[in-house]
C-alpha positions as CSV (number, residue, x, y, z in Angstrom):
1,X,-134.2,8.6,-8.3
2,X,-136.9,10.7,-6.6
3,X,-136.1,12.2,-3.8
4,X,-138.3,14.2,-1.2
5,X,-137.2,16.5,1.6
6,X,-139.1,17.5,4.7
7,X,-138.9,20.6,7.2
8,X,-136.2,18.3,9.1
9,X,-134.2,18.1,6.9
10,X,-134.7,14.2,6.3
11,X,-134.0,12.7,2.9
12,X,-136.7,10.1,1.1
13,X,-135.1,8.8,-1.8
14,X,-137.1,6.4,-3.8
15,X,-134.7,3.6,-5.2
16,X,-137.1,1.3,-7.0
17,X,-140.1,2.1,-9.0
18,X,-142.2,0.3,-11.7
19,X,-143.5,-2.6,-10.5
20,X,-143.3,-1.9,-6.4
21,X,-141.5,1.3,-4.6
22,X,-138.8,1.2,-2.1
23,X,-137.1,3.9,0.1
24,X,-134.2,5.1,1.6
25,X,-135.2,7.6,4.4
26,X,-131.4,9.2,5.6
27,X,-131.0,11.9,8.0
28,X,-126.9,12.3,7.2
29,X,-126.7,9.3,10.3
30,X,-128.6,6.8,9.8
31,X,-130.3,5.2,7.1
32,X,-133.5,2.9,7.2
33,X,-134.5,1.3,3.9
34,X,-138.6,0.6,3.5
35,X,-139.5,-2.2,1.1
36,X,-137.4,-4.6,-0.8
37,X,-139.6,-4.5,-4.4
38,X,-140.4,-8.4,-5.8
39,X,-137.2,-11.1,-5.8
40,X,-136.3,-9.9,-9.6
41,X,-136.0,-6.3,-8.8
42,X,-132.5,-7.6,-6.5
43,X,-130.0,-6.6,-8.9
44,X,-131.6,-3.4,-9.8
45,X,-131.7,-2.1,-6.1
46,X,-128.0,-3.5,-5.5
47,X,-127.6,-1.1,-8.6
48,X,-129.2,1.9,-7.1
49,X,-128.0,1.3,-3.4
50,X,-124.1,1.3,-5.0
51,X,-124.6,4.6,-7.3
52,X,-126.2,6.4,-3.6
53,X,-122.8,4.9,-1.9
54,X,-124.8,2.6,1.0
55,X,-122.3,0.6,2.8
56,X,-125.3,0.8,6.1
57,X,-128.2,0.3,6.5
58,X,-129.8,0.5,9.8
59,X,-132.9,-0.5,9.7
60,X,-135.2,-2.6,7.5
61,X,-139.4,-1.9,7.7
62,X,-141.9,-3.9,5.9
63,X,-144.8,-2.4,5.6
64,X,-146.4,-5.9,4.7
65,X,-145.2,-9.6,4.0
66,X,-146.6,-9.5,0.1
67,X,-143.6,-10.7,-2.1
68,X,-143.2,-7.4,-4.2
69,X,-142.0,-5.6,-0.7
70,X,-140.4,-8.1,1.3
71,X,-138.7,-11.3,-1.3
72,X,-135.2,-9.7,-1.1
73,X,-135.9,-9.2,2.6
74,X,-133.0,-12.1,3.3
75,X,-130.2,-10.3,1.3
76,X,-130.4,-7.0,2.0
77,X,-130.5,-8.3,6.1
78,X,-127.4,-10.5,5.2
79,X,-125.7,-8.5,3.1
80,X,-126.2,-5.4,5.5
81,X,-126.4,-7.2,8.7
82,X,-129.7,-5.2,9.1
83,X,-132.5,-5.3,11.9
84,X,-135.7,-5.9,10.1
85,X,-139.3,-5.0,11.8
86,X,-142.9,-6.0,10.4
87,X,-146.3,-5.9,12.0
88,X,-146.4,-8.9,14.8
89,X,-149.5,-10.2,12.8
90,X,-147.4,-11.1,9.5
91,X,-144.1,-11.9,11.2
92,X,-145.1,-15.7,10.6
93,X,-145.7,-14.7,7.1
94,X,-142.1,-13.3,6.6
95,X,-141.1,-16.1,8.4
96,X,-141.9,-18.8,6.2
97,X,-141.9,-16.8,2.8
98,X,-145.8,-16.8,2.7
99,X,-148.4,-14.3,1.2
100,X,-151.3,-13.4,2.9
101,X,-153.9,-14.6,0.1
102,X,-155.6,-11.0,-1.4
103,X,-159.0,-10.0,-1.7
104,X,-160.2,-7.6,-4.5
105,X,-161.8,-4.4,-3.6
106,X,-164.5,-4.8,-6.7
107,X,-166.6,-7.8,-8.0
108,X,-164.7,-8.3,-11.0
109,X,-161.2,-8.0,-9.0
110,X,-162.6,-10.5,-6.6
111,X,-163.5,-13.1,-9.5
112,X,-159.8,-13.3,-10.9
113,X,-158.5,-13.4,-7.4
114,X,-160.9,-16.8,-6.7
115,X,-159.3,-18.2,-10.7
116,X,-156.2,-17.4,-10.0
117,X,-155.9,-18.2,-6.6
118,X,-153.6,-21.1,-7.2
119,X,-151.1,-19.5,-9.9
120,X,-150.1,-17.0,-7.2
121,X,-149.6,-19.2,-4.6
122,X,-147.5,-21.2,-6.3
123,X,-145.5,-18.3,-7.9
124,X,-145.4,-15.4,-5.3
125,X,-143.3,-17.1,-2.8
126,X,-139.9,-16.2,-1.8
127,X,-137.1,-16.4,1.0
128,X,-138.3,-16.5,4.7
129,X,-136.4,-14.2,6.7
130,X,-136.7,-13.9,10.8
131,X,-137.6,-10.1,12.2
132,X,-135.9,-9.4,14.4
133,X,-138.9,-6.4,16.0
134,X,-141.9,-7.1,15.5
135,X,-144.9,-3.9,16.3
136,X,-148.3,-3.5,17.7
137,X,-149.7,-0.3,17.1
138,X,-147.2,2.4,17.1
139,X,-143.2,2.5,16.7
140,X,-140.9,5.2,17.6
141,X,-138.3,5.9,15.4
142,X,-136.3,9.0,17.8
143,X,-133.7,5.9,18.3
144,X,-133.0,6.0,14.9
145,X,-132.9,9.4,15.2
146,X,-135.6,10.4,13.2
147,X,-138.8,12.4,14.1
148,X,-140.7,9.6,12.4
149,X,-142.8,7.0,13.3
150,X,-144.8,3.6,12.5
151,X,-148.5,3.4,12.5
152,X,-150.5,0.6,11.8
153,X,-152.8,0.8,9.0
154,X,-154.6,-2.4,8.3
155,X,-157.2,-3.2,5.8
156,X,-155.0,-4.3,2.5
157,X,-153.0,-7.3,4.7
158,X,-153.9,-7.3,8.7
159,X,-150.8,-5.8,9.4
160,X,-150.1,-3.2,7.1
161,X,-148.0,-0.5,8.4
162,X,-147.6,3.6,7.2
163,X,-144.5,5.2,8.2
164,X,-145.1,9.2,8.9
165,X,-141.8,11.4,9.1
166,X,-141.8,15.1,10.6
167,X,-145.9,15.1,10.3
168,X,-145.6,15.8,6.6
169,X,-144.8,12.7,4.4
170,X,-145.9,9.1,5.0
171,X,-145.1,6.2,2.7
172,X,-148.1,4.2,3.0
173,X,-147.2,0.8,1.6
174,X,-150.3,-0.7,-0.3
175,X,-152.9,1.6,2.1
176,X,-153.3,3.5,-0.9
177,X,-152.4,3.2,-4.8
178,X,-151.1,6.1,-6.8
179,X,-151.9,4.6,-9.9
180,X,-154.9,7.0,-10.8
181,X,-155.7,11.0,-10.8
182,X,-159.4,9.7,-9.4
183,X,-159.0,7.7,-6.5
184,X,-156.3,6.0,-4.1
185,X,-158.7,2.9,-4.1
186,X,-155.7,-0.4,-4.7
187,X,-157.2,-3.6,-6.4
188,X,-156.9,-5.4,-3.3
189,X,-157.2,-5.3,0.5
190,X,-158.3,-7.9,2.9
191,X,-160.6,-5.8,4.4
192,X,-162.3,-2.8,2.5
193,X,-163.5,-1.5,5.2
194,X,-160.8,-1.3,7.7
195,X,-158.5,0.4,5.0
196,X,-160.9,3.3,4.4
197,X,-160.7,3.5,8.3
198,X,-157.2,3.6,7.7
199,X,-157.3,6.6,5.2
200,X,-158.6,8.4,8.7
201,X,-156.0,7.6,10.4
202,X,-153.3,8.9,8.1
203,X,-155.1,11.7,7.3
204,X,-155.4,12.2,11.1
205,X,-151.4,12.8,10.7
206,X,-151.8,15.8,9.5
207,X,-149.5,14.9,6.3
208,X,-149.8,16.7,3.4
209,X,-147.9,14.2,0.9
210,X,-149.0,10.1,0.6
211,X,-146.4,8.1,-1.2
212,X,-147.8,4.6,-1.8
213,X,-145.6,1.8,-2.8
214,X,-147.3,1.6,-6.4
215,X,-147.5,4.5,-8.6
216,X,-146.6,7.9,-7.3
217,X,-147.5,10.3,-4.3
218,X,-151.4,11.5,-3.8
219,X,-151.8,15.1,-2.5
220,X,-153.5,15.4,0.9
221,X,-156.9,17.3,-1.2
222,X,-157.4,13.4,-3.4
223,X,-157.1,11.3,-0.2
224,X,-159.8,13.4,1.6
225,X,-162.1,13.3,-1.8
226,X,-161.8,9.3,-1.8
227,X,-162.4,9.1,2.0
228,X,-165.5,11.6,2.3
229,X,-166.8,9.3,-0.7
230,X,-166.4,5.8,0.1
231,X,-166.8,6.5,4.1
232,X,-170.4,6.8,3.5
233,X,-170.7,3.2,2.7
234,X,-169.0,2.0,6.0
């Protein structure tokens, strides 16, 4: 399991990989997992939550309602007696085990979406589960004891949320993909625009590091590149 440290001294240990990234972010107090990975990843983050001894987990973020990072959302709040937060925009979403439908970011993406529109609907459901925060724009974490926040970065679902810890790192949920060495552009977003807008706003952070929850972390020089390029056709 990766793991990532900052100046703080805070650990980010990524438990799940593959098909969607989740997080443990620990300071030696507290520990808030981010993500939950899709309904048939459940055994294999019990797995890796046993072998890193979690008995507690504090806190729960989503950073959206999509069913690769919130299905297992019900078990790990039952079986940790966890407080889960999500943007107030997909609470209902979470609520009732929906998906916001996606949009592709390319022509070609788009025209699967539209064909298989109904496969995923019918397929990408999972167990509601009730936050019990929900957020607007900003969340402090200094409760939690963390020098860590949540921002909300919108554009791949309305209410898609980056968490930035110590100014350095932020896991970025689906804001960005780390899938390829030439662009942080993901598949799909509900509003192009608004997540390029977003890429300003994390960059604004001053982090160095972007860990998306698909593929692995972008350096701070390709998320400027991609940004100066595509802000042009805003």
């Amino acid at each position: 399991m990766k793991t990532w440290t900052t100046s703080g001294n805070y650990k980010i240990i990524r438990v799940l990989s593959g098909w969607s990234n989740a997080f443990l972010l620990k300071n030696g107090k507290s520990t808030i997992l981010i993500d939950t990975g899709p309904q048939f990843m459940w055994k294999t983050l019990q797995k890796r939550l046993k072998k890193l001894r979690i008995e507690h987990i504090d806190l729960l973020i989503l950073t959206h309602s999509h069913y690769d990072h919130a299905a297992n959302a019900h078990k790990i709040r039952e079986k940790y007696n966890v407080r889960v937060i999500i943007h107030e925009s997909e609470a209902k979403y979470l609520a009732a085990g929906d998906n916001i439908p996606p949009k592709g970011t390319t022509p070609l993406i788009n025209f699967m979406v539209r064909a298989f529109t109904g496969l995923f609907s019918a397929s990408a459901g999972y167990q509601p589960c009730e936050p019990d925060y929900t957020m607007d724009n900003n969340y402090e974490l200094s409760n939690e004891g963390f020098n860590a926040y949540l921002m909300h970065t919108p554009g791949h679902t309305m209410g898609s949320l980056s968490l930035i810890i110590d100014n350095e790192i932020a896991l970025v949920g689906d804001a960005m993909f780390g899938i390829f060495l030439w662009s942080i552009l993901p598949p799909f977003a509900s509003d192009k625009d608004q997540m390029i807008n977003s890429w300003k706003k994390l960059l604004d952070a001053n982090c160095k590091i972007f860990i998306p929850s698909h593929g692995t972390e972008n350096k701070r020089s390709l998320v400027e590149k991609d940004y100066n390029k595509r802000k042009t056709a805003l």
